[in-house]
N, C-alpha and C positions, 0 to 999 in steps of 0.2 A: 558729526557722524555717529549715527549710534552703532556700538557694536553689539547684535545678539549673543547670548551668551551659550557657553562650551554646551554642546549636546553630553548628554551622560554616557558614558564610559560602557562600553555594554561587553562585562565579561565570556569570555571562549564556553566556559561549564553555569548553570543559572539550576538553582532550586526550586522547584513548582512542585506547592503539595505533596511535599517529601519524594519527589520525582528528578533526577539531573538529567536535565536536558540541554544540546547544545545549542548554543546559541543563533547556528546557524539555522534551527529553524524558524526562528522568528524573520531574521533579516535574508534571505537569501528565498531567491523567486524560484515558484513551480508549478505548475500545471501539463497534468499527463495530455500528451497531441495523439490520440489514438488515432487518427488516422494516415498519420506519419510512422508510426510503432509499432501498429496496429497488434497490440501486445505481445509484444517480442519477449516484454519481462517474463513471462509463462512460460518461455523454450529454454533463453540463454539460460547457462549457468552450470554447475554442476555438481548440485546438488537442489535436493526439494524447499520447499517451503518449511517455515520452523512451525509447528506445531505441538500444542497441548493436550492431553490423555483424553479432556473432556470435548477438543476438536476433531480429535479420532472419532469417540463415539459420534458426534454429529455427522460426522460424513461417512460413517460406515450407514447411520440411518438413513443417510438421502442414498444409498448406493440402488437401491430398486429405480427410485428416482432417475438419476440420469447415466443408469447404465447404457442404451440405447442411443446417448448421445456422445459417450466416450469410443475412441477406436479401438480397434481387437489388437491392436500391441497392447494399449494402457490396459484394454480387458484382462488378459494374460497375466501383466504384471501384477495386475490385481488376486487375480485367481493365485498366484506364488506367494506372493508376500505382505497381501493386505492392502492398506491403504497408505501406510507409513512406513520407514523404517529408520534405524540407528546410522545418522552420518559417521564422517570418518572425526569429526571433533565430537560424540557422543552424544550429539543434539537431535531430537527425534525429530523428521523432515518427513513434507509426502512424498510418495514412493513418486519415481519419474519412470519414462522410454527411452531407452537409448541414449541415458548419459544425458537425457536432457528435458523435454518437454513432460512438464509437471502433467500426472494421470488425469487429471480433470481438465485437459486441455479439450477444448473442440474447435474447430475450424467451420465459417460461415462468412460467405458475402456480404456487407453489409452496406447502407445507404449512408453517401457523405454528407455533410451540412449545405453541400453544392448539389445536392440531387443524385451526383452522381456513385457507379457503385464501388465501394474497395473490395477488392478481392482477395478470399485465402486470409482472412481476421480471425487470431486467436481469442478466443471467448473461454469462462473459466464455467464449464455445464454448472456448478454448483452453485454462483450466482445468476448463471440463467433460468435455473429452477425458479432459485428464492425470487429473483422480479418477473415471476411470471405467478409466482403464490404458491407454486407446487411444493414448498417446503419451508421452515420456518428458520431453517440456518444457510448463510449467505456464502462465508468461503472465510479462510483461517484469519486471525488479525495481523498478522506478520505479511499478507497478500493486502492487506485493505488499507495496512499504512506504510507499506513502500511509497517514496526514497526514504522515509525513516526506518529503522533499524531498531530492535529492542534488544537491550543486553540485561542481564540478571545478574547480581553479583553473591553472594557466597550468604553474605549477610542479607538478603532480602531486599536489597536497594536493586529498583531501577535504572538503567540510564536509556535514554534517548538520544541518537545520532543520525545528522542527515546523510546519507550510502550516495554520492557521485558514482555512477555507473554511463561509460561512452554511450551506451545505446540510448538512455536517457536525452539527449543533448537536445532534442526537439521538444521535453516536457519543458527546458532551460527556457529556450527560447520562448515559447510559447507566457511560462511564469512572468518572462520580461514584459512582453507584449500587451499581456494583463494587466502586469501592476500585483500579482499575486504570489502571496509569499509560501510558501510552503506547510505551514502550518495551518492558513488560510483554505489552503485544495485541500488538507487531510480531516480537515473540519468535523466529518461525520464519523470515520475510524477513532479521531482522538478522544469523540464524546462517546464512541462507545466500548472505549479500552477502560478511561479515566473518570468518564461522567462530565456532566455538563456545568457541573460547579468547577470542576477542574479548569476545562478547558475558558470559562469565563474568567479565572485567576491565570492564566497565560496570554489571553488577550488584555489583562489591565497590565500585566508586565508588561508586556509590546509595549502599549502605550504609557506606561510609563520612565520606558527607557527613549522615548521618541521615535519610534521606528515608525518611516511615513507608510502608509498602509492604504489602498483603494479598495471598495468594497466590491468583494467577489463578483464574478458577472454569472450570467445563468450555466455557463458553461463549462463550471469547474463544482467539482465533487461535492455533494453534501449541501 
């Protein structure tokens, strides 16, 4: 009987490109089911998006852009306070409506993969801009690479965390039913945070920790 030999040990914290990321993005499956969620991560929560000074100025530039497509609460809050403001841990977030649904939210019916229509779909105006060409920035990266999580530390190190959130539970299954791991759906967020030499040094981790891996299908990000 031959016995295969021990799979390698794949530590909880892993170093990519002076990057600490955990582990569990490589091994643990995801792909967003939008039309099971139909972007709920847009509303829940309580607080905004984390955002950067230079993500400000971008979405104060698109604000001509998709004012027309935001509602006259988000308009309002807009008009008071900007686009952003100071959460209650001192991290700059976009501004939200009533304790919840992020200012760039819009609402639109949309077509299933089944034809049929889903109704009352949170969509983010400021990515509907950008894939429609009207503007050349898409929506914050802290929106583009949820369930991961970016933390900053004191000294200039990043770290990398995958965020389990209940409402998520249909992206779980969905990642199951794929074969697709989490890092794999955030594909196009990670090459445009990190670069794409990056993100090819965390795909030769993967594999060379042995992490079995299927290749993405057409219907997951990136």
């Amino acid at each position: 009987m031959v016995v295969p030999p021990p799979r390698t040990a794949i530590p909880p914290i892993l170093e990519i490109g002076g990057i600490l990321i955990s582990s569990e993005i490589l091994t643990e499956r995801f792909c967003c089911d939008y039309e099971k969620c139909k972007g709920i991560c847009c509303v829940e929560g309580d607080a905004g998006a984390p955002v950067t000074m230079d993500e400000i100025a971008d979405m104060e530039a698109s604000l001509d852009t998709v004012w027309e497509d935001l509602s006259a609460q988000a308009q309002s809050v807009i008009d008071k306070q900007g686009v952003a403001y100071t959460d209650k841990e001192g991290d700059l977030v976009t501004s939200i409506v009533g304790g919840k649904d992020c200012v760039f939210t819009c609402y639109e019916d949309m077509a299933g993969a089944d034809g049929n229509t889903i109704g009352h779909c949170c969509l983010c105006a400021l990515e509907k801009a950008y894939r429609s060409g009207k503007t050349r920035f898409c929506k914050p990266i802290s929106c583009a690479l949820y369930p991961i999580r970016e933390k900053r530390f004191g000294d200039g190190l990043v770290g990398l965390n995958y965020n389990r959130w209940k409402i998520c539970a249909d992206g779980i299954k969905k990642g199951e039913a794929l074969n697709v791991r989490v890092y794999q759906f955030l594909r196009e967020p990670l090459i445009r945070r990190f670069g794409e030499a990056w993100y090819e040094e965390l795909c030769a981790v993967a594999d060379a920790l042995g992490i079995p891996t299927a290749e993405p299908s057409d219907t997951v990000r990136g």
